[in-house]
Short mmCIF file of the C-alpha atoms (twelve columns), coordinates in Angstrom:
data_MODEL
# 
_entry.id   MODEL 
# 
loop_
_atom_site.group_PDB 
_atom_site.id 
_atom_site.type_symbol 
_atom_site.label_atom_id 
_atom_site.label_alt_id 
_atom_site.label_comp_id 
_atom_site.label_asym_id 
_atom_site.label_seq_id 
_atom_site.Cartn_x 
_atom_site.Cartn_y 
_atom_site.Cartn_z 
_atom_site.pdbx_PDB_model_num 
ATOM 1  C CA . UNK A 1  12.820 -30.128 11.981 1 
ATOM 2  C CA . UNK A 2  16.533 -30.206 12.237 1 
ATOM 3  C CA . UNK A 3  19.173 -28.096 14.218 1 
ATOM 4  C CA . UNK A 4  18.771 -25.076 12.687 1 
ATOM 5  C CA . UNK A 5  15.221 -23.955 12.975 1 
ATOM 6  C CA . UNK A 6  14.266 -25.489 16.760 1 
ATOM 7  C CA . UNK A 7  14.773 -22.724 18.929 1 
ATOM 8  C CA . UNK A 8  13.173 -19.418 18.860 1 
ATOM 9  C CA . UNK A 9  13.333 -17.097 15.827 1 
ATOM 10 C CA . UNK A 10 14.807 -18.120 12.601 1 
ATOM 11 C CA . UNK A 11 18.270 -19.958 13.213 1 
ATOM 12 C CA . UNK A 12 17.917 -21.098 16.874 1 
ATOM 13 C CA . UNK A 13 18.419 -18.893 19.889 1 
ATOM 14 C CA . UNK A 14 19.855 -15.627 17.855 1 
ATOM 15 C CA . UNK A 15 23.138 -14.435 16.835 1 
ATOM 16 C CA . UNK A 16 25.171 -16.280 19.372 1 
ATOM 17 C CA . UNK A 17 23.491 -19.578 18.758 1 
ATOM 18 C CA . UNK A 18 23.657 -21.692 21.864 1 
ATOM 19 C CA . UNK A 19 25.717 -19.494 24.087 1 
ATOM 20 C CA . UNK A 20 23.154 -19.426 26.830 1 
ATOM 21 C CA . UNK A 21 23.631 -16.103 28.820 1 
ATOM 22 C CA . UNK A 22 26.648 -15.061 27.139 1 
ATOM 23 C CA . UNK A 23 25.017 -14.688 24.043 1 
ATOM 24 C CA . UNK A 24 21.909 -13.053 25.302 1 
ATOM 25 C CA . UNK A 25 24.244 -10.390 26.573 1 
ATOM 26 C CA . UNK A 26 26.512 -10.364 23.684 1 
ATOM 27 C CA . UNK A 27 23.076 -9.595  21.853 1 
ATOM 28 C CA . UNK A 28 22.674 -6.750  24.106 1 
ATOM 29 C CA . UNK A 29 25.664 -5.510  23.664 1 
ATOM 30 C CA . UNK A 30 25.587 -5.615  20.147 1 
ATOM 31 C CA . UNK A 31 22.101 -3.998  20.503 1 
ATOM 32 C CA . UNK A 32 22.674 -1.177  22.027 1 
ATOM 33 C CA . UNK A 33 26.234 -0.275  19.850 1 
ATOM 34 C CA . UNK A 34 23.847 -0.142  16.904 1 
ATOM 35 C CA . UNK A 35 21.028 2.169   19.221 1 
ATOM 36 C CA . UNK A 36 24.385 4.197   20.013 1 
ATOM 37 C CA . UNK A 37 26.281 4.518   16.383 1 
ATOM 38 C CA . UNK A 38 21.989 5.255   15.083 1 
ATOM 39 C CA . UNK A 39 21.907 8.157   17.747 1 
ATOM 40 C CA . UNK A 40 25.502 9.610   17.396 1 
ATOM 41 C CA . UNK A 41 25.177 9.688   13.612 1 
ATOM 42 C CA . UNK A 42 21.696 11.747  14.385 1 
ATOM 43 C CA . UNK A 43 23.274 14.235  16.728 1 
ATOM 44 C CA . UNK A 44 26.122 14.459  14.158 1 
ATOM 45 C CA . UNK A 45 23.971 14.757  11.082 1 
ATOM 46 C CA . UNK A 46 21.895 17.352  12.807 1 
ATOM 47 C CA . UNK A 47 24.520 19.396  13.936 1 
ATOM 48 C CA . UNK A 48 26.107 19.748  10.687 1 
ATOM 49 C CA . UNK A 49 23.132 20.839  8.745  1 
ATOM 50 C CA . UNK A 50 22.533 23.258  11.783 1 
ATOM 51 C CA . UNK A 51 25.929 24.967  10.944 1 
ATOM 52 C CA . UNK A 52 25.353 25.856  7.644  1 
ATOM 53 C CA . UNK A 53 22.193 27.291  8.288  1 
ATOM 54 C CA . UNK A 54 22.216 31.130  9.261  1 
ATOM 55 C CA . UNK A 55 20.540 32.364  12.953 1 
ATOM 56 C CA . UNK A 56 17.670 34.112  12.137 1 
ATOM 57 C CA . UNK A 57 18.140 37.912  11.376 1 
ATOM 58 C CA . UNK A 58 22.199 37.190  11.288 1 
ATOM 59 C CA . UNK A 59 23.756 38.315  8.127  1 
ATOM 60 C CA . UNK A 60 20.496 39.801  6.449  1 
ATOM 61 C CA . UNK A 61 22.142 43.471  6.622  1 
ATOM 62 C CA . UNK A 62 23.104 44.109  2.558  1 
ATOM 63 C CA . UNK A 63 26.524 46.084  3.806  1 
ATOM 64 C CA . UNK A 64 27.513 44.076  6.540  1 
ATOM 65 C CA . UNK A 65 27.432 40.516  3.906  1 
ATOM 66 C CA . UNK A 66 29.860 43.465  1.829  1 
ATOM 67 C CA . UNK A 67 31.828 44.227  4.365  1 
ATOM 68 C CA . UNK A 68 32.650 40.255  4.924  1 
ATOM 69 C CA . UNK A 69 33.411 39.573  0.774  1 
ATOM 70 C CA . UNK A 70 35.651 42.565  0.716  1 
ATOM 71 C CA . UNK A 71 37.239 41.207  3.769  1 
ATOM 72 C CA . UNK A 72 37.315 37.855  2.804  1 
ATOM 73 C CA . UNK A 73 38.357 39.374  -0.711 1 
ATOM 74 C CA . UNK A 74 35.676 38.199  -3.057 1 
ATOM 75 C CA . UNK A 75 35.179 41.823  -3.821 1 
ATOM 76 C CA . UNK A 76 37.318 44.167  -4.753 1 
ATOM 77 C CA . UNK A 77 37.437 48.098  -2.709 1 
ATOM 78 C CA . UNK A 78 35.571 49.404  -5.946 1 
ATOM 79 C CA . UNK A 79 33.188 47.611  -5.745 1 
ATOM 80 C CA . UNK A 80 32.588 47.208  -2.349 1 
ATOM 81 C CA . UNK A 81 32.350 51.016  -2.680 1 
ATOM 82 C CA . UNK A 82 29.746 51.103  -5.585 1 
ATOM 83 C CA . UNK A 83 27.833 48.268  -3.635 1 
ATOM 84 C CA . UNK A 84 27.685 51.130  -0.680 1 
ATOM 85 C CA . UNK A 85 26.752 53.307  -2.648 1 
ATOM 86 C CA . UNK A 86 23.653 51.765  -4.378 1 
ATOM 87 C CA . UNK A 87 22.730 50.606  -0.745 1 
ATOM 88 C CA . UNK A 88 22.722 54.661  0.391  1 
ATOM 89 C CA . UNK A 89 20.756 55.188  -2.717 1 
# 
């Protein structure tokens, strides 16, 4: 058969080849880094689409989402004013 396909798997014992019990724990070692990068990029991924998403019923009030351009200054006070005014309408 030849020295690289006698042991189990394909190419002998696994990624550490013939390292006995330092490369079974090697392999769990490099194991659980990939289970660990895998879960932090989830908990990362889902946090950041969870910040861009509004709470429900937060900023759904027409004058308040005003308020915040003409604050932020997106809007100018006329029209923040004529926006009001519609909204009282």
């Amino acid at each position: 058969m030849g020295w690289c396909c006698s042991g189990l798997g394909w190419g002998g014992w696994g990624a550490w080849g013939g390292l006995g019990l330092i490369g079974l724990i090697l392999n769990l070692v490099l194991f659980v880094g990939v289970l660990v990068v895998l879960g932090g990029g989830t908990v990362w991924l889902v946090r950041q689409l969870s910040r861009g998403a509004p709470a429900r019923g937060a900023g759904m009030d027409p004058l308040e989402v005003a308020r915040r351009r003409l604050a932020a200054g997106e809007i100018t006070l006329a029209e923040f004013e004529e926006i009001k005014d519609r909204l009282r309408s």
